[in-house]
C-alpha positions in Angstrom: -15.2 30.0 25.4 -16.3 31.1 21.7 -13.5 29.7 19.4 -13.7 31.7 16.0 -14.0 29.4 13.5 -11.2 30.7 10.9 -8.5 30.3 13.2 -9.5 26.5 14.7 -11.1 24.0 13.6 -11.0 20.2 14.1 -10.2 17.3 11.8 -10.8 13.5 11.5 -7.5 12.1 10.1 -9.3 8.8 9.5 -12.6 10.0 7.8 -10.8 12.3 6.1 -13.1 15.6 6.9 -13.1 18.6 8.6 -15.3 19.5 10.9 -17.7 22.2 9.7 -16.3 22.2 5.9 -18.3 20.3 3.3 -17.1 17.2 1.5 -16.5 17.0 -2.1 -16.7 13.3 -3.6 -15.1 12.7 -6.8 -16.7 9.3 -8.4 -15.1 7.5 -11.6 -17.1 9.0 -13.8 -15.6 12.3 -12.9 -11.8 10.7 -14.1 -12.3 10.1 -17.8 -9.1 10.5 -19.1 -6.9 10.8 -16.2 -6.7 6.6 -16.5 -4.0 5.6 -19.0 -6.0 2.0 -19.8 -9.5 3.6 -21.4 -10.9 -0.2 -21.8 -10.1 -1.0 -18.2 -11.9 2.2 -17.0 -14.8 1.5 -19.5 -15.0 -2.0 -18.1 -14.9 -0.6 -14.4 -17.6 2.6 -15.0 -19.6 -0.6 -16.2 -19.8 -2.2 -13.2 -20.7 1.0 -11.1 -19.8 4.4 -10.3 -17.8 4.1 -7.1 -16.1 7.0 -5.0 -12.4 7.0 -5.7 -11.8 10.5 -3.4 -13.0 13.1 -1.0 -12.5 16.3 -0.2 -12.8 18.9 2.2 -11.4 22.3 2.1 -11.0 25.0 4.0 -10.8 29.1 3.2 -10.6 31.1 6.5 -8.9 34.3 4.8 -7.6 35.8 1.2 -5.4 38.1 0.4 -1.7 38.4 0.6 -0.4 35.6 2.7 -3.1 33.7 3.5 -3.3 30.1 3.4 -5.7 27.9 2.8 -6.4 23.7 3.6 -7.9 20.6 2.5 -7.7 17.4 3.7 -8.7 14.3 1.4 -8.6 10.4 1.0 -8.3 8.0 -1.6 -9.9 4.6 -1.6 -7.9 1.5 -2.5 -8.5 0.3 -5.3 -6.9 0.0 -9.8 -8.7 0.5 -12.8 -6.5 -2.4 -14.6 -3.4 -1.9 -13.2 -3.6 1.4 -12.6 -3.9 2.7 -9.0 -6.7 5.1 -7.4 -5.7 8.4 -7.5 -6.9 12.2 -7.8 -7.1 13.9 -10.9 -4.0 15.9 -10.3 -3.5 19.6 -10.9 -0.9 22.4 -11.7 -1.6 25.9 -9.5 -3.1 28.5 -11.2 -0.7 30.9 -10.0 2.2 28.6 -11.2 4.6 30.1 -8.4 2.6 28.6 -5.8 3.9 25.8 -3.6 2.1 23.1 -1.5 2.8 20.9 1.2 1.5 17.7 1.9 1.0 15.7 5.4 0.2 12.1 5.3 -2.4 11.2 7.7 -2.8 7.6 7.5 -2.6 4.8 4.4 0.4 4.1 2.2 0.5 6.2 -1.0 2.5 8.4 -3.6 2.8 11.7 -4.6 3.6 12.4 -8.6 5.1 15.3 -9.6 5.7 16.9 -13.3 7.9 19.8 -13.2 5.9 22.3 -16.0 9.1 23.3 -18.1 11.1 20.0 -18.4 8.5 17.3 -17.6 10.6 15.4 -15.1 8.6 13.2 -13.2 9.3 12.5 -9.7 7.4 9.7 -7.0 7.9 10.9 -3.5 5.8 8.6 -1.0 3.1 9.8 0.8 2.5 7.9 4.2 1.8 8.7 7.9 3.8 11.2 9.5 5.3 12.3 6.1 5.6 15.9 4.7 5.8 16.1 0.8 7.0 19.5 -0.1 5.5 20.4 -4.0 7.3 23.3 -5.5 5.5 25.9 -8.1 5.6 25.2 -11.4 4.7 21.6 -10.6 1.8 19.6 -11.5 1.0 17.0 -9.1 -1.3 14.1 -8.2 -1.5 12.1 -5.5 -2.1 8.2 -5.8 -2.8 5.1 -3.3 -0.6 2.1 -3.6 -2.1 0.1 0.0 -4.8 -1.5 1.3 -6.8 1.0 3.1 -7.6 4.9 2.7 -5.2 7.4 1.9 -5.6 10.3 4.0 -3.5 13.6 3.6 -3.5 17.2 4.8 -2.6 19.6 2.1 -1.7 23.3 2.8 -1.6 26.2 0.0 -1.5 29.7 -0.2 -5.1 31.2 -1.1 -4.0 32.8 -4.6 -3.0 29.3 -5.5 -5.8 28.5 -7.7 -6.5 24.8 -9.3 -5.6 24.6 -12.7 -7.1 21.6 -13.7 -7.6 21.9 -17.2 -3.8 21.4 -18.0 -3.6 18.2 -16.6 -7.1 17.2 -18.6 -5.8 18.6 -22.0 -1.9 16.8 -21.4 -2.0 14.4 -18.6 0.8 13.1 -17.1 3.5 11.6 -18.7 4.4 8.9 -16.4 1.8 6.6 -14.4 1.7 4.6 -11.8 0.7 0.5 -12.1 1.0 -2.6 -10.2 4.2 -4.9 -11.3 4.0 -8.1 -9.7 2.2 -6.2 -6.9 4.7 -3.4 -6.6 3.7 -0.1 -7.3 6.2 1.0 -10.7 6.5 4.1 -12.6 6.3 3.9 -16.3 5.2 6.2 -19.4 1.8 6.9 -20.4 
């Protein structure tokens, strides 16, 4: 039986791919800024230029109503005390919403609502569904010991707008207090 490819694919919620899509790696070097401790990046970016993500995405379809999916995984790791995470990103077409399905690892999503910059930390861990609403800029971090995997699923007008989130960063970030993860201003 010939399976059309838009409408199943397979996925490997321990690599962190999809089958057939191709895989986007995001090293430190491509995080300047996001980091909160410049010297402690610096210092890191010294040493090497590791992976800190992947991604894969998915576009079967446009157009009114479509969705579209990525799945993608964080290694473990801080720069300081700052943990892994991905750069982060409002929608381009602000009114768009996400969901998020955690895969496997132990891990956080932040949100920033766009108008009144409340901050919010939802976890992010196997078998959990973060809901992100429009208007909401969000970045998703790894507080454990092993990759954090997650499914993500957006409509196809979403758009990435990442140049918001390069220009004003969050406002709140997440480090390591006595080895628990704590939220605390930039």
């Amino acid at each position: 039986m010939q399976i059309n490819p838009d409408l199943f694919t397979r996925f490997d919620p321990l690599g962190g791919t999809i089958e057939g899509a191709p895989q986007i790696e995001r090293r430190l070097s491509d995080m300047r800024g996001a980091f909160a401790d410049e010297d402690a990046f610096n210092a890191a970016l010294a040493q090497g230029d590791p992976v800190l993500y992947t991604l894969a995405a998915v576009a079967p379809a446009h157009g009114d109503g479509a969705l579209h999916y990525a799945i993608a995984q964080i290694a473990p790791g801080r720069i300081g005390a700052e943990y892994y995470m991905t750069k982060g990103h409002y929608h381009a077409w602000r009114p768009a919403a996400e969901v998020y399905i955690g895969l496997s690892g132990t891990g956080f999503m932040l949100l920033e609502e766009e108008e009144s910059h409340e901050s919010r930390l939802l976890p992010l861990t196997p078998n959990a569904i973060v809901y992100v609403p429009g208007h909401t800029a969000h970045r998703t971090i790894n507080t454990g010991e092993i990759p954090l995997t997650y499914l993500g699923i957006y409509p196809a007008a979403a758009g990435h707008d990442y140049g918001s989130i390069a220009t004003e960063n969050f406002r709140k970030i997440l480090v390591a207090v006595n080895g628990e993860p704590t939220l605390v201003d930039r």
